[in-house]
PASEBA-1860 file (N, C-alpha, C; in nm, 3 decimals):
! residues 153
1> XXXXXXXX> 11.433/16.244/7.356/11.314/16.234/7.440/11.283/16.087/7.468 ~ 11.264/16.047/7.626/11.224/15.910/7.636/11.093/15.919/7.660 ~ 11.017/15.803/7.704/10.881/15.771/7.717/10.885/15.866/7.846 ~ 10.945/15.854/7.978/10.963/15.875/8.080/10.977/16.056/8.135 ~ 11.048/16.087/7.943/10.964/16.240/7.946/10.858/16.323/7.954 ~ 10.798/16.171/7.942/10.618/16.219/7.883/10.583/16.218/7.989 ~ 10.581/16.060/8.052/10.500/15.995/8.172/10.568/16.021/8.290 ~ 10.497/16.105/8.372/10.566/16.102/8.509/10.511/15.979/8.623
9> XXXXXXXX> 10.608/15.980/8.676/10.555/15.873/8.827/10.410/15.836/8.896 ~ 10.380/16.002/8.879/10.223/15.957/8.918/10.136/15.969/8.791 ~ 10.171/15.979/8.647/10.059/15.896/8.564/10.131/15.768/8.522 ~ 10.123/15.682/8.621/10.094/15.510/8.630/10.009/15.503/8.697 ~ 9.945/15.427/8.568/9.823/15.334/8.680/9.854/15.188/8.660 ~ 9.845/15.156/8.778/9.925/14.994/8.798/9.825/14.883/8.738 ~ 9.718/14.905/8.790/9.575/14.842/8.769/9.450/14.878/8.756 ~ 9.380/14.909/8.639/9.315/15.018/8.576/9.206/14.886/8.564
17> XXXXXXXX> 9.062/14.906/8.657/8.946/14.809/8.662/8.884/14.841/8.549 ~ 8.860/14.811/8.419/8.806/14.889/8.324/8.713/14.742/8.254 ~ 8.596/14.772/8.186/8.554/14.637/8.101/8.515/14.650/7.966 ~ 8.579/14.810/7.919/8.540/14.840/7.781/8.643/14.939/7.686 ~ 8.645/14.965/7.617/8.762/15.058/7.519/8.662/15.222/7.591 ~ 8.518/15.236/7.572/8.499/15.371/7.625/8.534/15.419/7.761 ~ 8.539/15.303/7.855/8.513/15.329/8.012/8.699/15.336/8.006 ~ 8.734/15.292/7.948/8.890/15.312/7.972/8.959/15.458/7.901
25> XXXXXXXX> 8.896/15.422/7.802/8.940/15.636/7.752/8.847/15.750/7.857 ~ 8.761/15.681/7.902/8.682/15.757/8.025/8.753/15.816/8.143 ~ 8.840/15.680/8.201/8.893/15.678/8.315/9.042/15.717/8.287 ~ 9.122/15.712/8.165/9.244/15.785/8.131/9.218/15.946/8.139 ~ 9.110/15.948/8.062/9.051/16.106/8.031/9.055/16.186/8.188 ~ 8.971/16.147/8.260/8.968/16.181/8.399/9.108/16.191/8.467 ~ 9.206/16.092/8.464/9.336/16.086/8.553/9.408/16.227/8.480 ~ 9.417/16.219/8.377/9.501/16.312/8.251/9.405/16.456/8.277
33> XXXXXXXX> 9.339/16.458/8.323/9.233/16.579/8.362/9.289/16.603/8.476 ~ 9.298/16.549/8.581/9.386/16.574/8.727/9.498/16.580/8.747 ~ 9.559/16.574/8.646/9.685/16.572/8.645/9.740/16.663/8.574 ~ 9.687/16.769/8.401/9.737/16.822/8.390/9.617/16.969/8.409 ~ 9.491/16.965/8.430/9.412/17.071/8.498/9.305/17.115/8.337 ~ 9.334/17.018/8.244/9.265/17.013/8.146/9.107/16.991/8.166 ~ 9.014/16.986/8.124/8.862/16.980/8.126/8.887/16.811/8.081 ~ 8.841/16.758/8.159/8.791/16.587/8.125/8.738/16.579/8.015
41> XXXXXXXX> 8.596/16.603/7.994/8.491/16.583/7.893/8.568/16.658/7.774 ~ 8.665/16.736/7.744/8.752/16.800/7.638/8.833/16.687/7.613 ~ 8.889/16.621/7.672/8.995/16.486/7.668/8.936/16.382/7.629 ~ 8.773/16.361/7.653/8.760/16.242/7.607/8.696/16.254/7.482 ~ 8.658/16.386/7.464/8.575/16.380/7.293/8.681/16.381/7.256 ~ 8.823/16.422/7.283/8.913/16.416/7.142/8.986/16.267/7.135 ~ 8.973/16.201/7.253/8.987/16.071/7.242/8.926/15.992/7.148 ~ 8.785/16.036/7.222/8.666/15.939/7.106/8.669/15.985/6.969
49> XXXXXXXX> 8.669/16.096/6.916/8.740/16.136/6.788/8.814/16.097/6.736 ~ 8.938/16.058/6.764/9.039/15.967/6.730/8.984/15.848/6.720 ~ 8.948/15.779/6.798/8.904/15.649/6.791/8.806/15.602/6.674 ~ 8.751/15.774/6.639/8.626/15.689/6.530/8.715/15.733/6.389 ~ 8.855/15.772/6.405/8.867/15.747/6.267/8.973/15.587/6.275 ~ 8.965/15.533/6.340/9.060/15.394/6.305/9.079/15.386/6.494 ~ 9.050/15.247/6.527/9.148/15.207/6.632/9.292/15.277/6.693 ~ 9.315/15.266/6.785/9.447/15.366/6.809/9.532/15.220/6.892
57> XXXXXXXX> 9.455/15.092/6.876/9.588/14.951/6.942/9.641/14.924/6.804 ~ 9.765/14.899/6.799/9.927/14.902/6.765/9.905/14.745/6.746 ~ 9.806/14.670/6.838/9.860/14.495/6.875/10.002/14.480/6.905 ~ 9.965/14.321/6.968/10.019/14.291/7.042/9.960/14.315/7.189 ~ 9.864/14.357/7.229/9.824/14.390/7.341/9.798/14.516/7.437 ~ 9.858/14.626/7.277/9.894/14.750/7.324/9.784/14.859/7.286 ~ 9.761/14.972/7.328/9.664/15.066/7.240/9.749/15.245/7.288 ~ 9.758/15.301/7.169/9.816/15.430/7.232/9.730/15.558/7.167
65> XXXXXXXX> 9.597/15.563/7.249/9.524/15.666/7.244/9.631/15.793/7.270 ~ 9.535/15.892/7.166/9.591/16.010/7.172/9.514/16.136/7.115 ~ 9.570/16.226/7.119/9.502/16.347/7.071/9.582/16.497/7.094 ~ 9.546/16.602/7.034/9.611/16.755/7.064/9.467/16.826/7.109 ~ 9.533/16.898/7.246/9.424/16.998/7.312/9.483/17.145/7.290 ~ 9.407/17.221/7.292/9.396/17.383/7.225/9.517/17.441/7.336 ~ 9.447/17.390/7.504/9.508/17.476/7.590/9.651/17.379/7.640 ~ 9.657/17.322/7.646/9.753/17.214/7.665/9.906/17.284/7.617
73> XXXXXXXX> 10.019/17.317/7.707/10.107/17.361/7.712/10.243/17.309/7.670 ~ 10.206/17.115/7.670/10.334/17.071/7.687/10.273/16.918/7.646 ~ 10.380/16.811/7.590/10.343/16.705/7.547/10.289/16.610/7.708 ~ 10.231/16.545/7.710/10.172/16.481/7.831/10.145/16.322/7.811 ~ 10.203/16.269/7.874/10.206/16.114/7.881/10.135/16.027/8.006 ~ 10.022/15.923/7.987/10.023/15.875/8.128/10.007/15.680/8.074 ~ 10.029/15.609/8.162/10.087/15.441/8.124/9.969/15.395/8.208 ~ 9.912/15.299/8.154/9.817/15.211/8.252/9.790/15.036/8.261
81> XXXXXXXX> 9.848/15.004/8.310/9.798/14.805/8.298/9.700/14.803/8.317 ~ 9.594/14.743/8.217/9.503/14.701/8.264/9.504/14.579/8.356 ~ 9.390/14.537/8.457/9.358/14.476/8.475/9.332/14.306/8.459 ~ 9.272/14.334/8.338/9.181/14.261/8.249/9.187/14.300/8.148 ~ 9.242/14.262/8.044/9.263/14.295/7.899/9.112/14.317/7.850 ~ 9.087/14.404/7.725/8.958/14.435/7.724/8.979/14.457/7.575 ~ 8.866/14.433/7.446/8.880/14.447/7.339/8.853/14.584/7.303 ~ 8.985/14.637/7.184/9.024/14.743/7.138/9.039/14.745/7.005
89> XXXXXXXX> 8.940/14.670/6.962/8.907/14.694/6.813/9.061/14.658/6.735 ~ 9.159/14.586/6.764/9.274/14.548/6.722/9.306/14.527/6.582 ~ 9.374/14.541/6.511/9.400/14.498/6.398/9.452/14.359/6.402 ~ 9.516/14.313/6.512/9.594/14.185/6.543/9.483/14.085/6.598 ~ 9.311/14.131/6.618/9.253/14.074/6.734/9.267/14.065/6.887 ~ 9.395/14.099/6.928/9.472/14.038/7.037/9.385/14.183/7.142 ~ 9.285/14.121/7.272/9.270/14.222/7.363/9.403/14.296/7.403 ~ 9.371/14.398/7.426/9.465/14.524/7.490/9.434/14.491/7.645
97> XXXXXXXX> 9.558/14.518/7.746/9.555/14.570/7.826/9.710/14.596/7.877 ~ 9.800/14.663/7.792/9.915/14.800/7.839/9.811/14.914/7.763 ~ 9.828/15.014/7.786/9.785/15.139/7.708/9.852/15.295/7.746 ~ 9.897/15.330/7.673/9.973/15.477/7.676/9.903/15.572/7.619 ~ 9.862/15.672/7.680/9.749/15.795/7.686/9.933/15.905/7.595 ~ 9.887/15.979/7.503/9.943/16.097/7.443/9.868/16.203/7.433 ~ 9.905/16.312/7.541/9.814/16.450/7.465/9.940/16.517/7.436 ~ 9.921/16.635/7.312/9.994/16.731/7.273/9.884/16.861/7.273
105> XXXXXXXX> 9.965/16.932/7.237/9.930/17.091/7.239/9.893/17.062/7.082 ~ 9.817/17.173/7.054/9.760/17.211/6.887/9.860/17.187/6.794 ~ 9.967/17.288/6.823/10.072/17.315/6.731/10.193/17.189/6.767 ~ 10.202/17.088/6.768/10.275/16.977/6.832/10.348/16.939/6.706 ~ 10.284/16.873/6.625/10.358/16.884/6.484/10.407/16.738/6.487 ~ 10.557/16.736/6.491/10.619/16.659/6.458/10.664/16.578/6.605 ~ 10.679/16.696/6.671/10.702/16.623/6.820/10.569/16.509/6.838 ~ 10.477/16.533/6.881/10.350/16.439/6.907/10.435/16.278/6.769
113> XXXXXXXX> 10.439/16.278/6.691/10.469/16.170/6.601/10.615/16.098/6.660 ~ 10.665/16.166/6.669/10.768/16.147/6.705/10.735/16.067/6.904 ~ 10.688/16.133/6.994/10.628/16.059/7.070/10.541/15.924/7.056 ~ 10.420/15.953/6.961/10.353/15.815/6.958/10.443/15.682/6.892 ~ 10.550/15.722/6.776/10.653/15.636/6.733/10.720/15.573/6.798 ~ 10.754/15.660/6.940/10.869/15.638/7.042/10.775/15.522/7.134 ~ 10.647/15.561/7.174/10.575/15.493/7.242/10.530/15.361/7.199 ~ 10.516/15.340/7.025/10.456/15.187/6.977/10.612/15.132/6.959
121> XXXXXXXX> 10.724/15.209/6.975/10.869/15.092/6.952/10.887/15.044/7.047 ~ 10.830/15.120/7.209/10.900/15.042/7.323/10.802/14.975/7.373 ~ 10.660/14.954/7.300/10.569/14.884/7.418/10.527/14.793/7.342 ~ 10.571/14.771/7.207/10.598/14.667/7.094/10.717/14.545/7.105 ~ 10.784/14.647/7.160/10.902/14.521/7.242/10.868/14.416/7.307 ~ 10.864/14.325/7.256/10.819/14.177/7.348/10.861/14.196/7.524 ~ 10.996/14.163/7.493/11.082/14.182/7.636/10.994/14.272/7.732 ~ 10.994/14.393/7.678/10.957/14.592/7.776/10.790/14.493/7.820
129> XXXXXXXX> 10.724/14.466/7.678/10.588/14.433/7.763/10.587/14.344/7.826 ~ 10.628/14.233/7.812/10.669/14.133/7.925/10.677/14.211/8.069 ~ 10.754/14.233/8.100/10.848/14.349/8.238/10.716/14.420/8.262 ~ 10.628/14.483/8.159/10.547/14.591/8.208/10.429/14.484/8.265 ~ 10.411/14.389/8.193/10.284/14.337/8.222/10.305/14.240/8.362 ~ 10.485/14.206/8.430/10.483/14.118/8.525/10.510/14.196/8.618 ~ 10.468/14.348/8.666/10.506/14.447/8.726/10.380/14.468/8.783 ~ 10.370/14.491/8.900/10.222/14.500/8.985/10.223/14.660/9.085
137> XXXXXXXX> 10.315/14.753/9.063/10.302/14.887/9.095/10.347/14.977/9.077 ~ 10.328/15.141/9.071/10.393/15.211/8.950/10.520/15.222/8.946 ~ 10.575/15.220/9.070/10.701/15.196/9.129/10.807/15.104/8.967 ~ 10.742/15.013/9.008/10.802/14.929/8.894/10.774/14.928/8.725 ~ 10.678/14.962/8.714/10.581/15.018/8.592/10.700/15.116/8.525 ~ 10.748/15.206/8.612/10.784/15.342/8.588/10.904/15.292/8.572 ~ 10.973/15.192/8.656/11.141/15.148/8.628/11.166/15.117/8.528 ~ 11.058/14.999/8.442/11.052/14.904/8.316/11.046/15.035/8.190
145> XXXXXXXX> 10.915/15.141/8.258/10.962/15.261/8.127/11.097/15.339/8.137 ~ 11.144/15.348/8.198/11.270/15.444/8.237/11.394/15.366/8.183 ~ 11.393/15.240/8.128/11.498/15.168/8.091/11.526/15.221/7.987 ~ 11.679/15.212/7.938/11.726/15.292/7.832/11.753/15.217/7.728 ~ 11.728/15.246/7.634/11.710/15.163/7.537/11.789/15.003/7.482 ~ 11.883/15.057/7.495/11.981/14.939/7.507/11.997/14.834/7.643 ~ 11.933/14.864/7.738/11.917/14.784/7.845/11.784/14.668/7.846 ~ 11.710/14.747/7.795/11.543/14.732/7.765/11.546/14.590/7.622
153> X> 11.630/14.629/7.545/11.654/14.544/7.432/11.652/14.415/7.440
END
């Protein structure tokens, strides 16, 4: 499974105007709501849930919110540059602005771990975030995730 399994083409967001850690799980919550037909306000309490037991940024600049929804059929990925890096409660200090949205289904298990693992090795990569962060549309966003591992290296 690559990142690119998760994230399809149209969840990139190239440039995500955001000026806070809530308004940005707000505005993921919403895209990830239109995209997979989930209830918004269901996406973002389990966001914010997550969030109040520990930060979900990795550092380095990264944060990979996540969560499992009841009705949710299938693992679901969406990628966003911020803007404007915005503080994410970091363990590193370092503002966030890459961020990778993970929903799973209830029963996800090992897959979901296995995703968020897959997601903090490649956006932990100096190089990958480099590429992601000098990339200005999803077009390209989506190329830099789609690289295979050994290319990406």
């Amino acid at each position: 499974m690559t990142i690119t399994d998760l994230v399809a083409p149209e969840a990139i967001i190239p440039a995500l105007k955001v000026n806070s850690k809530k308004q940005a799980l707000q505005e993921l919550a919403a895209r990830a709501a239109a995209l997979t037909g989930q209830n918004e306000r269901t996406i973002f309490e389990v966001l914010l849930q997550r969030e109040k037991l520990g930060t979900t940024a990795v550092g380095y600049g990264v944060a990979i919110p996540h969560g499992k929804l009841p009705k949710l059929d299938r693992m679901f990925g969406l990628f966003a540059r911020l803007e404007r890096p915005i503080d994410f409660d970091a363990m590193d200090g370092q503002q966030v602005d890459l961020m990778l949205l993970l929903l799973a289904p209830e029963g996800a298990g090992a897959d979901h771990l296995k995703a968020l693992a897959r997601g903090a090795r490649l956006l932990r990569d100096q190089d990958i975030a480099n590429k992601l962060r000098a990339s200005r549309d999803a077009e390209s966003l989506y190329a830099v995730l789609a690289l295979p591992p050994a290319t990406a290296a």
